[in-house]
C-alpha positions in Angstrom: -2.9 -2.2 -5.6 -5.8 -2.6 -3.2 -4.4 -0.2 -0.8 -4.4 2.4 -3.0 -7.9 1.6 -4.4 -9.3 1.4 -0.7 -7.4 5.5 -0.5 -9.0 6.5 -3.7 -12.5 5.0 -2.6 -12.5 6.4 0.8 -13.6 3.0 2.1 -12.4 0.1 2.9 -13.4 -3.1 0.8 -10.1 -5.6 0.5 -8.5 -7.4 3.2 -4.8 -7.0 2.8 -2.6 -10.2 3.4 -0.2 -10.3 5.8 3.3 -9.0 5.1 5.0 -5.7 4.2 4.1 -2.9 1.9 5.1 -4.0 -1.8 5.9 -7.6 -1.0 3.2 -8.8 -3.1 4.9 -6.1 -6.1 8.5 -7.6 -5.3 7.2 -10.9 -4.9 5.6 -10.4 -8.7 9.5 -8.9 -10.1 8.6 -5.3 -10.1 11.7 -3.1 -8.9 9.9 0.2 -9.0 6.5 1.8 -7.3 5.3 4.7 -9.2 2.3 6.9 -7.2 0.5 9.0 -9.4 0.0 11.8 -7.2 -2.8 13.9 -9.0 -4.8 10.7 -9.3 -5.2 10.6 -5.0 -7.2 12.7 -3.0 -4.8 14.9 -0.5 -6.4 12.9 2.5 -5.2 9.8 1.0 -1.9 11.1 0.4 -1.1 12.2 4.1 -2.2 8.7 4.9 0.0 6.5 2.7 3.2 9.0 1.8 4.4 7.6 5.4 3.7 4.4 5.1 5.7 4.0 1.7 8.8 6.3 3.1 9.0 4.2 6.1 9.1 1.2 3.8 11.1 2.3 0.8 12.5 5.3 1.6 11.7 9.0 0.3 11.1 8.9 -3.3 12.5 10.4 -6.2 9.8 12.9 -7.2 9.0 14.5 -10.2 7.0 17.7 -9.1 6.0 18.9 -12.6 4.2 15.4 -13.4 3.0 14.0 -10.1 4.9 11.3 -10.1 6.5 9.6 -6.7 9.4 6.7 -7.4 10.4 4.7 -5.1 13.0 1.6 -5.8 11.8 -1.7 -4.0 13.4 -3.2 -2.0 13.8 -7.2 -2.0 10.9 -8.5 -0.1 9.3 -11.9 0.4 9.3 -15.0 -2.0 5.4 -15.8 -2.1 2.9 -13.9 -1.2 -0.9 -13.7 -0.4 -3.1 -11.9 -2.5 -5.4 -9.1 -0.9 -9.2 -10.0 -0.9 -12.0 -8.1 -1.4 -14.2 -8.8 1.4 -18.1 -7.5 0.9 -19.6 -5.3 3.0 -18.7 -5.2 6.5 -17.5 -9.0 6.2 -15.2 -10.5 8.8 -11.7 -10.5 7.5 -9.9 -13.6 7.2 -7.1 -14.7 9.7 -3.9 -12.5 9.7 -5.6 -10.5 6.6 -6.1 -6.9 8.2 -7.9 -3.6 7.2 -6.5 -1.1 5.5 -7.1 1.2 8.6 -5.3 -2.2 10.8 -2.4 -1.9 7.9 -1.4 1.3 8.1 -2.0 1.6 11.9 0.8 -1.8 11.9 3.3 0.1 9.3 3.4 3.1 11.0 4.3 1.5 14.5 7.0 -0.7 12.3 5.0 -3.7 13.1 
């Protein structure tokens, strides 16, 4: 998921399509998001934890492995995939940042 990747990397390299948080995923089939906590820097979690609860709703968590659930919901029928975009590029219309993203998902927009 590039979102994730741009968290782990601390920078921001894809362009993420216009549309909700797991579209793309529900789009695809998948039912289930599973965030390997211990694989994310704590900065990265305080960022995206939000984001996905506001989405999804809180997650079943498993605090012995790590491990965040959280059931999809059913989300849009096609979807655009995220880009990555090299080095400060311009982003391509209605693709935002993943700084723009989470900015938009936290205000519900």
């Amino acid at each position: 998921m590039p979102l994730l990747l741009d968290l782990e990397a601390g920078q921001e390299r894809w362009a993420l399509p216009p549309g909700e948080p797991g579209d793309a995923l529900t789009a695809a089939g998948a039912r289930w998001l599973v965030i390997h906590r211990g694989d994310l820097p704590q900065d990265a979690l305080h960022r995206l934890d939000p984001v996905l609860r506001a989405r999804f709703g809180p997650p079943q968590r498993d605090l012995a492995a790590g491990l965040d659930l959280y059931r999809l919901t059913a989300g849009a029928t096609a979807f655009s995939p995220a880009l990555l975009v090299p080095g400060d590029g311009p982003l391509p219309e209605g693709y935002r940042s993943l700084t723009g993203a989470l900015e938009a998902w936290r205000a519900g927009r």
